[in-house]
N, C-alpha and C positions, 0 to 999 in steps of 0.2 A: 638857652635858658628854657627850662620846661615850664607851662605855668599850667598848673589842674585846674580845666575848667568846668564850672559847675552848669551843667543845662538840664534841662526837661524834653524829656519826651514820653508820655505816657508812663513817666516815673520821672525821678532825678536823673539827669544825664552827667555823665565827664566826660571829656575828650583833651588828651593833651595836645598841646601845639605849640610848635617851637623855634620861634623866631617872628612870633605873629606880631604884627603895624598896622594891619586894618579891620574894621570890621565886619567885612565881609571875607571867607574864608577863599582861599584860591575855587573853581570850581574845575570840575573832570572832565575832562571829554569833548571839549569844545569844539576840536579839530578833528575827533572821533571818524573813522571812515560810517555813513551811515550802512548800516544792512538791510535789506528788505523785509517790509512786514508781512508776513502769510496772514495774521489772525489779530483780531482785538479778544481776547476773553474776558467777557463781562459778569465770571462768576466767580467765585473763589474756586480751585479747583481743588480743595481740601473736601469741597462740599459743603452743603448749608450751616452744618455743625460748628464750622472753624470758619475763621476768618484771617487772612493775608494782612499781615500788619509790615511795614517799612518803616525799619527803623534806623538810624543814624546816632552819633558821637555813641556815648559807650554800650548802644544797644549794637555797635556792629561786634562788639564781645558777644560769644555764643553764651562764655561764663557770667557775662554781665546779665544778658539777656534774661538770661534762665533764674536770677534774684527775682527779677520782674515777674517773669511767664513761668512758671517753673514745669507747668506741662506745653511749654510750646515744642512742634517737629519741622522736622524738615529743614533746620537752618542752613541758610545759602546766600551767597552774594548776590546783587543783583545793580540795576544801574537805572537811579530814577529820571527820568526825562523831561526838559523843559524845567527844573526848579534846579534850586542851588541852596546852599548851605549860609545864613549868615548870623552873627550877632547886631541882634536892631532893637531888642525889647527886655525891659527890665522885669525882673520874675517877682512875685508877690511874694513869696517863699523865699525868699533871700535877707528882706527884712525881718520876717517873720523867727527866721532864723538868727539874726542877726549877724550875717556875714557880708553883706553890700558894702561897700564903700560907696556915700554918695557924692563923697568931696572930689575922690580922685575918677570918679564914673563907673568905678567897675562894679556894675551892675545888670549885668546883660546875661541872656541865656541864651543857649544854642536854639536857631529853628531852622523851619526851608520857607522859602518863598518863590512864587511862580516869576521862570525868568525863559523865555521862548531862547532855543538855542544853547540851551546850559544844559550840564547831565551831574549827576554826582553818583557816586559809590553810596548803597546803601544794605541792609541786610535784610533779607527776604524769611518769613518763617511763619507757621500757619498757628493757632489759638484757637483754646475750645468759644465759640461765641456763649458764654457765661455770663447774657448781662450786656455785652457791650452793644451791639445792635438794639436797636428801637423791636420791639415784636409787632407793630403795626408797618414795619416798614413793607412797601409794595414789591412784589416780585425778590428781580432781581437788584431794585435798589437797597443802597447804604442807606440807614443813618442811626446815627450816633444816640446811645441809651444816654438820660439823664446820667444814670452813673460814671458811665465814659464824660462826657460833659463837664463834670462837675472836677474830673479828676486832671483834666485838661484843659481848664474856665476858661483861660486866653487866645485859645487856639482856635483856628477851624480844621476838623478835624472831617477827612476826606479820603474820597478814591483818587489817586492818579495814576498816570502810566508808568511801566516800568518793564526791564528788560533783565533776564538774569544772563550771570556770567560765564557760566560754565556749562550751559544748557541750549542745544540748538537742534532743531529737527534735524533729520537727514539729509536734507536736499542744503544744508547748511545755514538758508534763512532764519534770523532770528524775529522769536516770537515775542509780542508785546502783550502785555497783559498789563491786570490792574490791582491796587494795593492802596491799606489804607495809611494815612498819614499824619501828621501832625502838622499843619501850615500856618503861615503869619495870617492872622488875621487884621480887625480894623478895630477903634476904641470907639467906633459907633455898633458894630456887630457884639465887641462886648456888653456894653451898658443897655444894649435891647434886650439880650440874655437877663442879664442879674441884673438891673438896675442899679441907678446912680450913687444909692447907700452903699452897695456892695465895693464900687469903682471906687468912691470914698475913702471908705476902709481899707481899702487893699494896695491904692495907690496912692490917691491923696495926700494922706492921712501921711505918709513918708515920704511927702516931698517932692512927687511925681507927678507930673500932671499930663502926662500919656503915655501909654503902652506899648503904639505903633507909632507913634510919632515924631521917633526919630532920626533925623537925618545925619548926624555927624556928632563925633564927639564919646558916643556910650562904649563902651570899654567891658570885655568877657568879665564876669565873676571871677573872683578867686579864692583857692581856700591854701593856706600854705601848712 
């Protein structure tokens, strides 16, 4: 049975999946031979202009992607490390929409969360920085413009590491680099954000009384 799942990642996400029982998605690579690292690159190598976005469920579509990004280059596989894929958190835009079901639980959206030892598949592609980086940000760090923020409220949204798949120096070591992401965050890091009227409104308000806080039970979204 296919079920179209509806998630978010720096847009609406789907991903189908087919035969799924848990809430957390199987994860890649576990058993992965490691390769050696030559290099950490702590820069987007698009250059300061673009920025390395990783993305997951139906952003690993180049054709999906490109609704989203519609000037993104460079699309490629790549392989994020130490996180995993899970459904744990209900999306405010589900109600909003009215496609939740809160009776039966499915109300969950696709994220990643930090898991030491896990890898997942994910798709690697560079973006004009249009807004999405903070312009005071120092150097060579990240961080996240109010607009990004705002378009991704639940999230913490970050650098991690990541490996692509098709790409290896000469000497055959694979190189690690870094990319930005969309990660689980906490229902204390939201409501410091936007405050407790916001968290109200967006979850409350329909019956939820936390974002991260659950351990069993919540069930993918679905649209048939």
């Amino acid at each position: 049975m296919k079920i179209n799942i509806i998630a978010s990642l720096l847009s609406s996400v789907a991903v189908i999946v087919t035969g799924f029982s848990s809430h957390t998605l199987p994860t890649i690579g576990l058993k992965r031979k490691t390769t050696p690292i030559i290099r950490m690159a702590t820069a987007d190598e698009a250059g300061d202009d673009h920025i390395t976005i990783l993305g997951f469920g139906s952003l690993l579509s180049e054709k999906s992607s490109r609704t989203t990004f519609p000037t993104l280059k460079n699309f490629r596989l790549g392989r994020v490390l130490d996180h995993r894929r899970t459904f744990a958190h209900p999306a405010s835009i589900f109600f909003q929409r009215n496609i939740a079901n809160l009776e039966t639980l499915e109300i969950s959206s696709l994220s990643v969360e930090y898991k030491e030892g896990c890898s997942m598949v994910c798709s690697v592609f560079e973006v004009p920085n249009e807004g999405l980086s903070a312009a005071d940000a120092p150097g060579d760090t990240f961080i996240p413009s109010q607009k990004f923020l705002e378009r991704e409220e639940e999230f913490e949204i970050t650098r991690v590491r990541y490996e692509e798949l098709a790409t290896s120096s000469t000497s055959g070591k694979q190189e690690i680099k870094e990319g930005v992401i969309c990660r689980r965050s906490t229902d204390e890091a939201y409501i410091a954000r936007w405050g407790q009227e916001r968290f109200q409104k967006n979850y409350l308000d329909y019956g939820i009384k936390t974002i991260w806080g659950w351990t069993e039970g919540i069930r993918p979204c679905v649209s048939v």
